[in-house]
MDAnalysis code that builds the backbone (N, CA, C; Angstrom):
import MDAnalysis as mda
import numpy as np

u = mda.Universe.empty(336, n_residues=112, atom_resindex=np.repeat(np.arange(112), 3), trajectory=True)
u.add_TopologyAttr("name", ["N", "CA", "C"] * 112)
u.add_TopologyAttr("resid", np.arange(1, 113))
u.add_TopologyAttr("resname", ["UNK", "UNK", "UNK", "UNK", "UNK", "UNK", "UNK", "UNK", "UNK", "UNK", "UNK", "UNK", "UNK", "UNK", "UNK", "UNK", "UNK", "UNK", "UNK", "UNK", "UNK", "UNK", "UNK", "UNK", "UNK", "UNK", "UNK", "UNK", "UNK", "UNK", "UNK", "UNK", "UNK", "UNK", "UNK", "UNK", "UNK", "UNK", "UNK", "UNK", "UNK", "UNK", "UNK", "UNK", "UNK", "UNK", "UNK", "UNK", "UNK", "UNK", "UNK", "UNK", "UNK", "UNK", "UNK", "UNK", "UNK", "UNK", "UNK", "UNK", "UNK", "UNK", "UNK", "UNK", "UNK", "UNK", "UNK", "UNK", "UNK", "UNK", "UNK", "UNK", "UNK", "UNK", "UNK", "UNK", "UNK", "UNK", "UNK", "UNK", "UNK", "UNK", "UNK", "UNK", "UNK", "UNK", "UNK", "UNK", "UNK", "UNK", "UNK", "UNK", "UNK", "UNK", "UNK", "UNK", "UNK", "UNK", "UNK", "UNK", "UNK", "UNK", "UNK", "UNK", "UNK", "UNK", "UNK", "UNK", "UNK", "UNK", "UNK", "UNK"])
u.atoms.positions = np.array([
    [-55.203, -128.061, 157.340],
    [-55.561, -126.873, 158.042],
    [-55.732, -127.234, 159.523],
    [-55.186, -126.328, 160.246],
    [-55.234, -126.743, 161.869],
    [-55.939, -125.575, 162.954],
    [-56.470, -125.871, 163.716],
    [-57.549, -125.219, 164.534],
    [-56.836, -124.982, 165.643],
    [-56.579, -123.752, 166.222],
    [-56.527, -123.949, 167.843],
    [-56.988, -122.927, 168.228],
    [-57.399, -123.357, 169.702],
    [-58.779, -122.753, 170.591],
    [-57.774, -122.595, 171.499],
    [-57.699, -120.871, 172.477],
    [-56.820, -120.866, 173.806],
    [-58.080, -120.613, 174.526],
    [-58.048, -121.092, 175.821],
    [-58.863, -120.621, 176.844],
    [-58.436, -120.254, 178.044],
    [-58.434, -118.867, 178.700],
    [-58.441, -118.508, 179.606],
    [-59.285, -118.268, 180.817],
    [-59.074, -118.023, 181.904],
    [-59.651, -118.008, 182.874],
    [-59.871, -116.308, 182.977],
    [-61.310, -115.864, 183.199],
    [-61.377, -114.237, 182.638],
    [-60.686, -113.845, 183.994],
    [-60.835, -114.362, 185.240],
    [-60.330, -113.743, 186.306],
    [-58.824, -113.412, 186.326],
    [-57.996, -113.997, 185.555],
    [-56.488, -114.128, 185.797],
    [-56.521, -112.461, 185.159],
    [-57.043, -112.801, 183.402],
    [-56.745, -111.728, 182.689],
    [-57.418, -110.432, 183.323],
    [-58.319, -110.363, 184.063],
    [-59.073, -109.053, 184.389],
    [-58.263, -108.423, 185.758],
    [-57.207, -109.640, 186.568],
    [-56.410, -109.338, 187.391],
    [-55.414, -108.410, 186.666],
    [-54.801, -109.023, 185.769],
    [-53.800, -108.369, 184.948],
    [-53.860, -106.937, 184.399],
    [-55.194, -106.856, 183.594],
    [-55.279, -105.525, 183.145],
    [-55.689, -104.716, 184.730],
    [-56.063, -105.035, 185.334],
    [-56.840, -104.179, 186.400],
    [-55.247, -103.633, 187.186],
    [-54.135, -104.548, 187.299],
    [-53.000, -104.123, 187.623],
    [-52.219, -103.333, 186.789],
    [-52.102, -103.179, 185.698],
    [-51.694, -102.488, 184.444],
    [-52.493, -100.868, 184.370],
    [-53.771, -100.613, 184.549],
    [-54.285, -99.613, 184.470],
    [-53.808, -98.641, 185.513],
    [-53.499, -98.435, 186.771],
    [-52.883, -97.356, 187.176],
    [-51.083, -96.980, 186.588],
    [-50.479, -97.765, 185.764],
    [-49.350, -97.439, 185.358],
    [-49.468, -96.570, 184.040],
    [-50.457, -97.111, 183.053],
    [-50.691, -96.880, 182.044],
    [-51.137, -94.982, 182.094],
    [-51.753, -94.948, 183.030],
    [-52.649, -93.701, 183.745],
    [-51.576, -92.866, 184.398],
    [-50.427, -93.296, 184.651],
    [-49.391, -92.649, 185.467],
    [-48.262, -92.170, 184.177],
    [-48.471, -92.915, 183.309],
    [-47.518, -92.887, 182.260],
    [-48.039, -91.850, 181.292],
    [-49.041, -91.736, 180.975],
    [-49.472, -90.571, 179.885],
    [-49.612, -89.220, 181.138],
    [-49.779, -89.170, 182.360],
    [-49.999, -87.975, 182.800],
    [-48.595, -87.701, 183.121],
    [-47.417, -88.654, 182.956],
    [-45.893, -88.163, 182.950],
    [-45.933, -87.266, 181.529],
    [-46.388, -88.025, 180.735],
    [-45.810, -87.503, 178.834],
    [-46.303, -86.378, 178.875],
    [-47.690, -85.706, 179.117],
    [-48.665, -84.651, 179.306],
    [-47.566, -83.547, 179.940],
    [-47.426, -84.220, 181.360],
    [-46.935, -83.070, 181.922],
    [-45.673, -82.297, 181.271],
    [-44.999, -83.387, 180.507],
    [-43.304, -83.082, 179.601],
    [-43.937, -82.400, 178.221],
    [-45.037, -82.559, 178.063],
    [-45.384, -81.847, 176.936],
    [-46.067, -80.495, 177.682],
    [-46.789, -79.896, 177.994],
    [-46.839, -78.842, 179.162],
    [-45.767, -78.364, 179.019],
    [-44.766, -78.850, 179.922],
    [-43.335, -77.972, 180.361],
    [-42.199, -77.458, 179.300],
    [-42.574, -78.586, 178.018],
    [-41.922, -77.766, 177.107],
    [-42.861, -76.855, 176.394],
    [-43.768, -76.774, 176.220],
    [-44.651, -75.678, 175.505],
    [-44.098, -74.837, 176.359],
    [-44.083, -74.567, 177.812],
    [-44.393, -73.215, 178.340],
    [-43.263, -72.592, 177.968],
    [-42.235, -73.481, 178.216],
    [-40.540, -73.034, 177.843],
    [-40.583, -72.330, 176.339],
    [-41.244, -72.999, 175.105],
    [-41.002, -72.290, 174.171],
    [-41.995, -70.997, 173.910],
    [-42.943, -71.116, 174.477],
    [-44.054, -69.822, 174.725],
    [-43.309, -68.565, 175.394],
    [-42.158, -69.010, 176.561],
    [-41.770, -68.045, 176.846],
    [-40.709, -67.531, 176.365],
    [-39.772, -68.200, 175.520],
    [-38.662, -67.922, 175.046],
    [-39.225, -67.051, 173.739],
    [-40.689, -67.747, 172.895],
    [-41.505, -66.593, 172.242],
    [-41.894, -65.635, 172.459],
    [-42.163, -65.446, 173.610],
    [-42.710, -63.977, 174.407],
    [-41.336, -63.222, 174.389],
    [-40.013, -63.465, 174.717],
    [-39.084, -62.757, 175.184],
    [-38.449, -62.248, 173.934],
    [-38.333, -63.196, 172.349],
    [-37.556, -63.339, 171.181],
    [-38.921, -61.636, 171.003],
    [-40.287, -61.603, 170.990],
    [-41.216, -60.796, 170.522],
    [-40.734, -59.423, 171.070],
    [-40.910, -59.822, 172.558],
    [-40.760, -58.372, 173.104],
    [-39.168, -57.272, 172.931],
    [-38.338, -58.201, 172.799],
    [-37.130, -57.356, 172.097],
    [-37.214, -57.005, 170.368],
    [-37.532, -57.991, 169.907],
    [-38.107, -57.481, 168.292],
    [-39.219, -55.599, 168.865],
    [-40.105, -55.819, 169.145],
    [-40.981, -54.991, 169.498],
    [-40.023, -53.445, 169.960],
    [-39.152, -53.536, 170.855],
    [-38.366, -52.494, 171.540],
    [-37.685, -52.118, 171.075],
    [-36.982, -53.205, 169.609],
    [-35.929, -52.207, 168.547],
    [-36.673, -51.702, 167.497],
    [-37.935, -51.983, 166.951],
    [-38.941, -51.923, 165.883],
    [-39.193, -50.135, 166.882],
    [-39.681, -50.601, 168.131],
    [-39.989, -48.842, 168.612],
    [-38.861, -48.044, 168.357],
    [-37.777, -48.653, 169.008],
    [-36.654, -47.385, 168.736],
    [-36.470, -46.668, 167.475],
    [-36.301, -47.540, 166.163],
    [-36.350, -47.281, 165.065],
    [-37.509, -46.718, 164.079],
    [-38.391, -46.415, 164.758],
    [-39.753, -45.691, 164.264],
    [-39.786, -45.176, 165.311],
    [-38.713, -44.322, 166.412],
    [-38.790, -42.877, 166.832],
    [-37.719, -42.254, 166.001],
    [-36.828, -43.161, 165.719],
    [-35.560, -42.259, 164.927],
    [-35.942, -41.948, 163.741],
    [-36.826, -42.692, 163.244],
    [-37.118, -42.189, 161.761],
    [-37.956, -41.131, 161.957],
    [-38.743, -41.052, 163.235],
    [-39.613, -39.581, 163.052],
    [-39.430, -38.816, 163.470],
    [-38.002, -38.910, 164.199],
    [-37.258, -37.288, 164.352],
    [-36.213, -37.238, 162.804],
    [-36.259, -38.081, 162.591],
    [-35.049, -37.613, 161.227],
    [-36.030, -37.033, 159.683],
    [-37.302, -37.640, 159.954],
    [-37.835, -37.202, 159.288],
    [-38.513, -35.547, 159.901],
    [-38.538, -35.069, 160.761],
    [-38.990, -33.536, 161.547],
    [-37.712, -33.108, 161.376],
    [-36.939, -33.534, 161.386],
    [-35.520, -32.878, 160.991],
    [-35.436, -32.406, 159.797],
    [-35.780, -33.155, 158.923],
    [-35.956, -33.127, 157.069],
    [-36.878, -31.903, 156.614],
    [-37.927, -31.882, 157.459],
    [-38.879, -31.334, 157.190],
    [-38.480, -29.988, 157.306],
    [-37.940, -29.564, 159.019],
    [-37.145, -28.315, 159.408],
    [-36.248, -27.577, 158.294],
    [-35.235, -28.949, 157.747],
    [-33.951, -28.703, 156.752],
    [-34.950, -28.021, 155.623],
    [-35.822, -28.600, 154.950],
    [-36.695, -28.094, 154.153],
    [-37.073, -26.863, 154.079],
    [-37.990, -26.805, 155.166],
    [-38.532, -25.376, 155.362],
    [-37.413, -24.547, 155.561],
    [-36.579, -24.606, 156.006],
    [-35.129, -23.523, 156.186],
    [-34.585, -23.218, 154.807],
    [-34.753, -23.968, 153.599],
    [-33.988, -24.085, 152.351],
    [-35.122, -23.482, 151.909],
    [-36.120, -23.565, 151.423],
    [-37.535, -22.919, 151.074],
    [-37.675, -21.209, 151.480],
    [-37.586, -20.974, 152.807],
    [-37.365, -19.960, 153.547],
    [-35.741, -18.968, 152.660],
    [-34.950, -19.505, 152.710],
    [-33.574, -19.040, 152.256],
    [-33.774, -18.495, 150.320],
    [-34.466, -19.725, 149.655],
    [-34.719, -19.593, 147.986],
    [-35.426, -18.325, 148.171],
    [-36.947, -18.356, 148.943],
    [-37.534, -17.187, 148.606],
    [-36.534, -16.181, 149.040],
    [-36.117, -15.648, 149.913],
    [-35.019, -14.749, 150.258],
    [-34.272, -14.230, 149.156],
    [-34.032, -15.438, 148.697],
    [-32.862, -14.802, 147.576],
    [-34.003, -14.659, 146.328],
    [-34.928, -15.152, 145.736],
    [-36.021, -14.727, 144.803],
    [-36.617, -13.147, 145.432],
    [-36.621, -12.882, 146.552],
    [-37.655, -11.703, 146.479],
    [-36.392, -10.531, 146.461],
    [-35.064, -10.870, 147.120],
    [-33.678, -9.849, 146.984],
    [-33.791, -9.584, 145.306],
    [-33.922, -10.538, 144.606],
    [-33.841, -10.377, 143.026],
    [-34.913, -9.627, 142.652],
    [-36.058, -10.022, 143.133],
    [-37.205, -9.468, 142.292],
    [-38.271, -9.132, 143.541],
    [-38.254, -8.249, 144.246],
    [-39.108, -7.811, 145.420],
    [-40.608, -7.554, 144.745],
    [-40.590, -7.471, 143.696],
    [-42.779, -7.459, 142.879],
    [-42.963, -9.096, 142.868],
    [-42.588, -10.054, 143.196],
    [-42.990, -11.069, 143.045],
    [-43.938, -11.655, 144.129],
    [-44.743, -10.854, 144.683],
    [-45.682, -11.451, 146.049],
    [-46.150, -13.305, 146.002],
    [-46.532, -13.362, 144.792],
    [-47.252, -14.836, 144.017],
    [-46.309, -15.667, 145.248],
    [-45.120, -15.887, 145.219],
    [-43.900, -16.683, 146.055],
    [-44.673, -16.958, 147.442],
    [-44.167, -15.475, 147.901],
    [-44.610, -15.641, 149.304],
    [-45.842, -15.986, 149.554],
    [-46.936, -15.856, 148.849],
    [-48.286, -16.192, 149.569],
    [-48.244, -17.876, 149.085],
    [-47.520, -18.742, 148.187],
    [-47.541, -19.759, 147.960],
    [-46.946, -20.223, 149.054],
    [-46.289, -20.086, 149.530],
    [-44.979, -20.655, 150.738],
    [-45.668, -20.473, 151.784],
    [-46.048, -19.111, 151.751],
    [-47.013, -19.563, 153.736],
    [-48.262, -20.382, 153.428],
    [-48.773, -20.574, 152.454],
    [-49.935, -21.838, 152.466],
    [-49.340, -22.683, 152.607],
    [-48.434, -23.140, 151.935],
    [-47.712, -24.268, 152.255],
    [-47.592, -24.645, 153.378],
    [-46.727, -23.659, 153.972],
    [-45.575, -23.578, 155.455],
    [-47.321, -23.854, 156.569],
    [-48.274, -23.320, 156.241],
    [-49.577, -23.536, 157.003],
    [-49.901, -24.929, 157.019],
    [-50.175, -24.932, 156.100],
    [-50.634, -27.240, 155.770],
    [-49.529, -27.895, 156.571],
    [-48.390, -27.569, 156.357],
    [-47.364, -28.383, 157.004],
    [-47.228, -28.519, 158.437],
    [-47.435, -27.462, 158.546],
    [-47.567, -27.065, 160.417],
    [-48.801, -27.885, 161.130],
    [-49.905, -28.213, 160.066],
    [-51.298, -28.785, 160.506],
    [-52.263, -28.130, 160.511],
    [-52.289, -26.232, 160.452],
    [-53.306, -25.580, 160.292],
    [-53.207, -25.480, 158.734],
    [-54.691, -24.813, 157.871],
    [-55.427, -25.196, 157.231],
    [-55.320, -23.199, 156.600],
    [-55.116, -22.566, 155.694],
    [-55.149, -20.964, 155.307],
    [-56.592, -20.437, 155.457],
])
């Protein structure tokens, strides 16, 4: 079994690291800053991918709520037309019409 002892002089080594520490310090606030600059890059390319998602999501939940006020119109016009032709057939049938304008009331948002 063999022993060995190194001995240094602390001044050499405390020269050394003491020269080493502003690189070391220069070197992680390089990596930092490259990590920074790509976050912001993908933060903003996230912000931009969101805000067009967002502007076709609006467009398409206005079209559906005119196509649906459209539906509703088509409705009430076909509703409007049946009774027409129910009361031409049978003009004693009042029951119809007072069902249909409650209706046609709720739908509109007022209340009979």
């Amino acid at each position: 079994m063999g022993v060995a002892q190194v001995s240094l002089k602390p001044t050499t080594l405390d020269a050394s690291t003491a020269s080493a520490t502003p690189t070391v310090w220069v070197v992680v606030g390089v990596v930092f800053a490259i990590l920074w600059l790509a976050l912001v890059i993908l933060v903003r390319g996230a912000a931009a991918r969101l805000t067009r998602q967002n502007d076709v999501l609006m467009g398409r939940s206005r079209d559906l709520s005119e196509s649906s006020l459209r539906m509703e119109e088509n409705l009430l016009e076909t509703i409007e037309t049946l009774n027409a032709a129910v009361e031409a057939r049978d003009p004693t049938r009042p029951a119809t019409r007072s069902a249909y304008a409650g209706w046609r009331s709720r739908s509109a948002g007022s209340f009979p």
